[in-house]
C-alpha positions in Angstrom: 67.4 96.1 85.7 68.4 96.5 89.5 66.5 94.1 90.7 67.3 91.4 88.0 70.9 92.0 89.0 69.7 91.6 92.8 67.7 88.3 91.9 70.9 86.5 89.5 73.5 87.4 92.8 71.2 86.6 95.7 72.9 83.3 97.6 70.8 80.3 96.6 69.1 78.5 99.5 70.8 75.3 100.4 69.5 71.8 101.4 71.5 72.0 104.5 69.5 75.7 105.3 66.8 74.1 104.2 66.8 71.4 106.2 67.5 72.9 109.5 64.8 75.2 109.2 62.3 71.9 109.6 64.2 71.1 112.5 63.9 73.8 114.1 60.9 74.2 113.0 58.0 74.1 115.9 55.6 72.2 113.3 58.1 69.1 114.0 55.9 66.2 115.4 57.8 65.8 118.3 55.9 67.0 121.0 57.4 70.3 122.5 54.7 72.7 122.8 53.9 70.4 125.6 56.8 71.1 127.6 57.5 74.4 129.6 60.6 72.8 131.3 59.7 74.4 135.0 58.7 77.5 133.1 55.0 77.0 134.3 56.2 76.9 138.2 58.1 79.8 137.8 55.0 81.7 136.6 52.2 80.0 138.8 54.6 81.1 141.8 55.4 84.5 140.5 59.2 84.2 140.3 58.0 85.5 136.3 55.7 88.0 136.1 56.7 90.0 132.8 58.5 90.2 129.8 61.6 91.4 131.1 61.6 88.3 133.7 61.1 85.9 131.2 64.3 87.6 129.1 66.1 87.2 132.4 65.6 83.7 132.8 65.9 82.7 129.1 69.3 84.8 129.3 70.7 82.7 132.2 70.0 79.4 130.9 71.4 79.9 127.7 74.6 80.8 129.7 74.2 78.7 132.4 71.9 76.3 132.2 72.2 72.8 131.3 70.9 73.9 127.8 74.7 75.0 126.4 75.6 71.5 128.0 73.7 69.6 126.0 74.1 71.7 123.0 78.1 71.2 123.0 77.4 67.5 123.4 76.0 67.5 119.8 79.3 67.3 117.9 80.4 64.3 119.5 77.6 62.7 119.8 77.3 63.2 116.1 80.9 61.9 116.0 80.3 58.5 118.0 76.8 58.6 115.8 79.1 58.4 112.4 81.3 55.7 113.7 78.4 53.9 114.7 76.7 54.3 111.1 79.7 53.5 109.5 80.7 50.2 111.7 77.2 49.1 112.9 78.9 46.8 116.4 78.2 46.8 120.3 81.1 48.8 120.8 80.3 51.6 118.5 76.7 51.8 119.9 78.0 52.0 123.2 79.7 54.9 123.1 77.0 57.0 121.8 75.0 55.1 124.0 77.7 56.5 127.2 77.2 59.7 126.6 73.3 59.8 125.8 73.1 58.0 129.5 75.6 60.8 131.2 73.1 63.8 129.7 69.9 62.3 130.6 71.7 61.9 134.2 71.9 65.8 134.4 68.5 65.9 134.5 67.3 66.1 138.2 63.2 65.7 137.2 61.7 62.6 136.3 59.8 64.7 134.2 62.1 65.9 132.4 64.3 62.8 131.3 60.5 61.4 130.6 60.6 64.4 128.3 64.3 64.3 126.6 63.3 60.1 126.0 59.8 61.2 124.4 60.8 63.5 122.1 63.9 61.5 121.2 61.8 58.4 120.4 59.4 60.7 118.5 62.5 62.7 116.3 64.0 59.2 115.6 60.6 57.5 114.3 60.3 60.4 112.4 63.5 59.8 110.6 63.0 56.5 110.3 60.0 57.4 108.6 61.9 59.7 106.1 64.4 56.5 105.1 67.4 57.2 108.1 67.0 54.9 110.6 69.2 54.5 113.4 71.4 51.2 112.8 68.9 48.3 114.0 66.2 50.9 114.2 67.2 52.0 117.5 64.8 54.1 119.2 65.7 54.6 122.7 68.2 57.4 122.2 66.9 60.8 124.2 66.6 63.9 122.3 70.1 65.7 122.4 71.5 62.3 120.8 68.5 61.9 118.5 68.9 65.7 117.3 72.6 64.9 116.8 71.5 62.3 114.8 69.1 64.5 112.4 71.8 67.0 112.2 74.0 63.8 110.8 71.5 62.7 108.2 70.8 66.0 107.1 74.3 67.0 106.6 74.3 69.6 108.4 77.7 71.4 109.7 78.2 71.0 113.8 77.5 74.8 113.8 74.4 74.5 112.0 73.2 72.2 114.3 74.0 73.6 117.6 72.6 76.5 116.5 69.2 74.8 115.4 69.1 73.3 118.7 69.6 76.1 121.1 66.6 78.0 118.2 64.5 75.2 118.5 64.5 75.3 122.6 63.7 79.0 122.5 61.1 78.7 120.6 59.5 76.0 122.4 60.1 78.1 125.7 58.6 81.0 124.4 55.6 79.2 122.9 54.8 77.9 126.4 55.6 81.8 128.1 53.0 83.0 125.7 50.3 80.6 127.4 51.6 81.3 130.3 52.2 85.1 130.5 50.2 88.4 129.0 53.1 88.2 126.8 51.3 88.0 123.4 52.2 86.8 120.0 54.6 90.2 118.9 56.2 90.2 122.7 57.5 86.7 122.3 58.8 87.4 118.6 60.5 90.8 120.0 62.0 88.7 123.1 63.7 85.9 120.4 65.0 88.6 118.0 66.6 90.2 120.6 68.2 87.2 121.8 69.6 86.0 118.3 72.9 87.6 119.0 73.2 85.7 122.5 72.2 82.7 120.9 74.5 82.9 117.8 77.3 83.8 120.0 76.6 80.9 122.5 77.1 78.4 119.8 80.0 79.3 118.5 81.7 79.3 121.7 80.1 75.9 122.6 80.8 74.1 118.8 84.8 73.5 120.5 83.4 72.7 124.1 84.2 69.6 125.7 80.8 69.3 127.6 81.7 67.1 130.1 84.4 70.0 131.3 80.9 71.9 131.8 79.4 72.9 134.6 75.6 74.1 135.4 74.2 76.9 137.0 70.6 76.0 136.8 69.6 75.4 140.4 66.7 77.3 139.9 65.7 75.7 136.7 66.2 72.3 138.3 64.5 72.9 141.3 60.9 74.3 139.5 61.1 70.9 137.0 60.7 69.0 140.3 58.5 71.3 141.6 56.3 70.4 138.7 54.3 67.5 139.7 53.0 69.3 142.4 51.4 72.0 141.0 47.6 71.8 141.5 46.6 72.5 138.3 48.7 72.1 135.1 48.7 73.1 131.4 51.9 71.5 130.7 54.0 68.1 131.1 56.7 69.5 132.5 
């Protein structure tokens, strides 16, 4: 009888919960396990050798990094996205299409804004594929805006979506530490619980955060995503 009463009272799961677990999902056909974001410098030069390091690092970019700047950019991108949807002109599109430019010009690495425009185009065939294309099935929009626009489609609330984004980037990170690192499988699963409470926390503060009153602290990060092309041998795009 206990666990009847459990089942009948048990919060149903929602579309909206639904949906943002296939976001975040790493099954998503965008491309992101082939990324390590400077992740494989740091390692092939030893400024990673451990666990520990690699909590470090993924610590300091979700407070410093460009990451949280790009993550507070969501809600109005989402915002400018809406307008756009709703009033399909040049002037509309060119305010999402303002701030989409100003984020990909944070990244320092060709590599990098190679990356954000790949797996932007790749999000927004996808939808386009699912019946939500962009208005004149747009395609050029880099991956913050394209996630932004996902988030729109799938109704999800600006919390929801910041936090699916800053998920979906640790996971992705930690995928490509696991190749990278003796970290194994239950090491990179033990490093993202513990960080759930930093990441939950960072989105909350960054869901009312102007992002262009951001600032970055990832010298480091920027300068291994150059360093990238370099390396002489390479398991990963960026």
């Amino acid at each position: 009888m206990a666990a009847a009463t459990t089942m009948t009272t048990a919060t149903p799961m929602t579309t909206e919960r639904l949906r943002l677990l296939q976001l975040a999902s790493p099954a998503l056909p965008v491309g992101g396990f082939s990324y390590s974001e400077g992740l494989e410098v740091l390692i092939q030069t030893g400024r990673l050798g451990g666990a520990a390091d690699l909590e470090a690092w993924l610590r300091a970019e979700l407070q410093r990094g460009l990451l949280p700047l790009e993550a507070a950019a969501l809600r109005p991108l989402a915002e400018a996205l809406d307008r756009w949807r709703r009033q399909p002109v040049a002037s509309a599109e060119r305010a999402v299409r303002d701030l989409d430019d100003w984020l990909l010009l944070q990244r320092e690495a060709p590599e990098l804004r190679a990356q954000q425009r790949q797996m932007g185009r790749s999000l927004l065939q996808l939808l386009a594929g699912l019946g939500e294309p962009l208005p004149g099935g747009v395609l050029d929009l880099a991956w913050p805006a394209a996630w932004a626009w996902a988030g729109l489609c799938g109704q999800l609330s600006p919390l929801a979506s910041i936090e699916g984004y800053l998920s979906s980037w640790l996971a992705n990170q930690l995928s490509a530490a696991v190749r990278l690192l003796p970290l194994g499988p239950s090491g990179a699963q033990r490093l993202q619980w513990q960080l759930a409470p930093l990441l939950a926390e960072r989105a909350t503060a960054l869901l009312a955060t102007d992002p262009q009153q951001l600032w970055s602290g990832g010298i480091g990060a920027g300068l291994a995503q150059l360093g990238h092309g370099g390396l002489y041998s390479r398991l990963f795009r960026s």
